[in-house]
C-alpha positions in Angstrom: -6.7 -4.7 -10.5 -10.7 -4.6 -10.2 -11.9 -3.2 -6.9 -13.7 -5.6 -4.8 -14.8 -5.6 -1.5 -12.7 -8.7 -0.1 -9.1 -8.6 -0.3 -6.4 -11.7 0.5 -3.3 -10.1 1.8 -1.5 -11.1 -1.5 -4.1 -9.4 -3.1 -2.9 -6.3 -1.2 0.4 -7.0 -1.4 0.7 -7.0 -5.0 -1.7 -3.7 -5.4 0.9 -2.3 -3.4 3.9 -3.7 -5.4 1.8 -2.2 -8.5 1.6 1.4 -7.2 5.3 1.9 -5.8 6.7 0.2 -9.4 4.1 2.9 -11.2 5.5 5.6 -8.7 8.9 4.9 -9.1 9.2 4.3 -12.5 10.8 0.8 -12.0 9.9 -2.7 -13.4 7.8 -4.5 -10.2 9.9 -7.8 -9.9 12.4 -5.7 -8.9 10.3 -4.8 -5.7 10.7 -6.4 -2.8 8.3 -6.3 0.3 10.3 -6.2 2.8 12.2 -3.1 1.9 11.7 0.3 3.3 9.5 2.7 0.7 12.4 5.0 0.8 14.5 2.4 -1.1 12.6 3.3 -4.1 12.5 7.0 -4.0 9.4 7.7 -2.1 10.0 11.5 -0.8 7.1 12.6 1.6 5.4 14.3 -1.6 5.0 11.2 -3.2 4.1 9.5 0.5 0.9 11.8 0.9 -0.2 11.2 -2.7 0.7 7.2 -2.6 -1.9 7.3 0.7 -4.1 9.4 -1.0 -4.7 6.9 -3.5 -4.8 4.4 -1.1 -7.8 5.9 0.3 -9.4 6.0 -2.5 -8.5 2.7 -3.7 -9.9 0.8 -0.4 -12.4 3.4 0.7 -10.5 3.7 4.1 -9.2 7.4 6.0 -5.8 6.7 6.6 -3.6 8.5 8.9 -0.7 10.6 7.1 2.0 9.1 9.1 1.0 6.1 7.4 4.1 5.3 5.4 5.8 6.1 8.1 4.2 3.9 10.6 4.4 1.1 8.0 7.5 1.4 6.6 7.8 -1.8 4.0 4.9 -3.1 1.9 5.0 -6.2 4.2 4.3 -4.2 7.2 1.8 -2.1 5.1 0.4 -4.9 3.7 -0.8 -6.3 6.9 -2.1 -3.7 8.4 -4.4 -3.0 5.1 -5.5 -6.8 5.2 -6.2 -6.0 8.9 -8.5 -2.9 8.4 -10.0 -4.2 5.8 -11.3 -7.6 7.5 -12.5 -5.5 10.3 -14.7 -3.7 7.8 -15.8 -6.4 5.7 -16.5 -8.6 9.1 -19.4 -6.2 10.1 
């Protein structure tokens, strides 16, 4: 996915889909949003680099409780679309 500085919350949604299929080595239909991260094998090593990229990928500091916080990549999802508006609104 290009990066661009406007992003739809299915936009962010699917980036997210994308990177925890990449991470855990599993086909991405067979991700569901609404499931919890750990579902698919994210151990807090893989948490901290998964938000790295994330950081990096939106231009955002993210806190490292992150995955924690927002447990599902619905939840996630929507508080990405959320930070992201904010930012792109000023």
């Amino acid at each position: 996915m290009e990066k661009k500085t406007a992003y739809s919350l299915e936009d962010i949604q699917q980036l997210l889909i994308d990177k925890i299929a990449e991470l855990a080595e599993i086909a991405p239909d067979s991700i569901h949003p609404a499931e919890p991260f750990a579902s698919y094998g994210l151990d807090s090593l893989l948490a901290v680099t998964f938000v790295g990229d994330l950081e990096d990928w939106f231009e955002l500091r993210l806190p490292a409780t992150l995955l924690w916080d927002y447990p599902s990549i619905q939840s996630l999802s929507g508080y990405l679309y959320t930070e992201l508006s904010m930012l792109t609104a000023n």
